[in-house]
N, C-alpha and C positions, 0 to 999 in steps of 0.2 A: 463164249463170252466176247463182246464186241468190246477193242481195247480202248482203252478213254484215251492215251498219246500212241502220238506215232513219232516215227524217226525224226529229230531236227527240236523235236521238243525239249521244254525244261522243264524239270520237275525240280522242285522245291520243297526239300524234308523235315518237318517237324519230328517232336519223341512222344507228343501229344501227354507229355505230363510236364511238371516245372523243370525237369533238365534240360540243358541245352545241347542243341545238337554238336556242338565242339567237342564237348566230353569225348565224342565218340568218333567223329568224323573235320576233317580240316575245314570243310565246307559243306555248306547248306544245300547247293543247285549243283545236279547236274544234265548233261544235255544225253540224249537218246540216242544209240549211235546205232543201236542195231534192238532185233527181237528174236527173243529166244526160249528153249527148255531147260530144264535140268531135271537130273534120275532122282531129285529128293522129293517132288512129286510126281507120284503114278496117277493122278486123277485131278480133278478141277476143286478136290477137298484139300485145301494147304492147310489146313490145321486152325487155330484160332490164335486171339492175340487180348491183350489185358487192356487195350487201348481203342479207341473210334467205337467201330459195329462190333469187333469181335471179334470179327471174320478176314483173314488171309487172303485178299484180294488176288496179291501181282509179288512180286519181286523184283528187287535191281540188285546186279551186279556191279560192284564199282573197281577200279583198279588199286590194289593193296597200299600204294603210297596216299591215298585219301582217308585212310584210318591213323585217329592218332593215339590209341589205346597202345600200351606198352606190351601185351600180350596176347595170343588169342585167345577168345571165348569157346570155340567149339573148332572142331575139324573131322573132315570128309578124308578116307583111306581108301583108296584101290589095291585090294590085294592081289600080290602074283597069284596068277593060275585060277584067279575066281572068276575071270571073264567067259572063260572055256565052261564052265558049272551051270548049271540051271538055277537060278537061284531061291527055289524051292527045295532041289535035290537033296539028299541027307547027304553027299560028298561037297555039296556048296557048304551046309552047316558046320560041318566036322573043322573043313577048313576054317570059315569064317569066325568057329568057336578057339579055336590055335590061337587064331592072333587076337582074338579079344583076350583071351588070357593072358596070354602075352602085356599085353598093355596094361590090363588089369596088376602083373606084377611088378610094373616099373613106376605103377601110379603115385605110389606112396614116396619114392623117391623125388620123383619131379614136383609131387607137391611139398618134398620140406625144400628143393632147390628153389622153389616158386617164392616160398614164404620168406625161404631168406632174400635173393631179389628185390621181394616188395616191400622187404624191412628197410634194405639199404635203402632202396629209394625214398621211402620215406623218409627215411632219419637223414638222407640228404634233404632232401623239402625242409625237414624241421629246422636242421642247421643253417638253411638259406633265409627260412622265415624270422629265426630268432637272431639272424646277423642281421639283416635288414630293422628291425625292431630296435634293436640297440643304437645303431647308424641314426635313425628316424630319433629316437629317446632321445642322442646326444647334443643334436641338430634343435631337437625342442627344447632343451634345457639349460641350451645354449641361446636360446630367442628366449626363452623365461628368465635365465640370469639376466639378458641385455636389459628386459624388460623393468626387472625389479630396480638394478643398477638405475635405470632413469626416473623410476619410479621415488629411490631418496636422492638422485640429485636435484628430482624436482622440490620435494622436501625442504631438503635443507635452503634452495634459494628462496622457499614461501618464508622461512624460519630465517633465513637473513633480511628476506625483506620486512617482515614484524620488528627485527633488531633494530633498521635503518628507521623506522616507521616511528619506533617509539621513541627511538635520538632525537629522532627530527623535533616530536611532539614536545620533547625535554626542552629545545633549542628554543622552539615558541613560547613555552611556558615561562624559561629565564627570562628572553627577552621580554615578553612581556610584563614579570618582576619589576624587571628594569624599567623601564616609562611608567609604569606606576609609583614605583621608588622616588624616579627622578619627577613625576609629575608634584608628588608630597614636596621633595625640596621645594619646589619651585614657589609651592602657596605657601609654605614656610620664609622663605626669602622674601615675597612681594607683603607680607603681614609685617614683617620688620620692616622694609622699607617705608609702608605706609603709618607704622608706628614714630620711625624716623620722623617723616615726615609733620608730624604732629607737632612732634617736641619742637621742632625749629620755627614753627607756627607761633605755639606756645611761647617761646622765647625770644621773637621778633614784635609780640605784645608787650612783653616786658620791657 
């Protein structure tokens, strides 16, 4: 199969579903530094995949600090003395079945260690996400009380100024009383005068 990259290239990796590639890896690109095999295929059939065509193209090898998964997912064993074995022979099996026993018996332990690990960590996440939330609650409750606080100061000065508004209106109205008041004296006073006036008419005839 002719390679689509060669040495010097960048490849740039999607999960080709809605996860993001961080979940799993620090970064997206890396560059090609070499080309190579591994014994997990014997053939140009790599198996299939849930993703793109289906098909098991290629593989990269990346170096272990570019994973940011807290555990691994799978692992590759080299047993003593199996290299010497055919790995067909019934003395490759016998061994190769030892240590899968083997492992098979300490499975159940590592996986209640696992579970408690992923407890911890988790219920650390919880307790950083529910401090953080409180923090953020306080911060907002504290901009909601600012909020309402100016909310009746503004209030109360509409409700002073309706106070000042209606004095004022009280102030106009007396006065206004007033020169109306004082306008009645005044055609009161000039009626007497001009009554005055009469009578000394009146009595400058006589």
């Amino acid at each position: 199969m002719t390679l689509r990259y060669k040495i010097g290239d960048t490849v740039k990796l999607t999960t080709g579903t809605d996860e993001k590639v961080s979940k799993y890896l620090a970064t997206d690109e890396f560059t090609i530094v070499g080309v190579g095999t591994t014994s997990m295929y014997m053939d140009s059939d790599r198996g299939s995949a849930a993703i793109g065509t289906g098909r098991i193209n290629g593989f990269l090898i990346v170096p272990k600090q570019a994973f940011t998964m807290s555990c691994y997912t799978s692992v590759h064993i080299t047993v003593k003395d199996a290299m010497a074995l055919g790995c067909y022979s019934n003395d490759y099996t016998e061994l190769i079945s030892k240590v899968k026993d083997r492992i098979n018996g300490i499975a159940d332990r590592r996986c209640d260690i696992r579970y408690s690990e992923y407890k911890n960590e988790t219920a650390t996440y919880i307790n950083d996400a529910k401090l953080k939330f409180e923090e953020e609650k306080d911060t907002a409750m504290g901009q909601l009380g600012d909020a309402y606080q100016q909310l009746l100061d503004a209030q109360a000065a509409i409700e002073t100024g309706k106070a000042d508004l209606a004095s004022k209106k009280l102030e106009i109205q007396n006065a206004q009383d007033l020169i109306n008041s004082n306008a009645n004296t005044l055609v009161v006073s000039q009626s007497q005068i001009d009554s005055a006036k009469a009578s000394l008419v009146d009595a400058e005839k006589v």
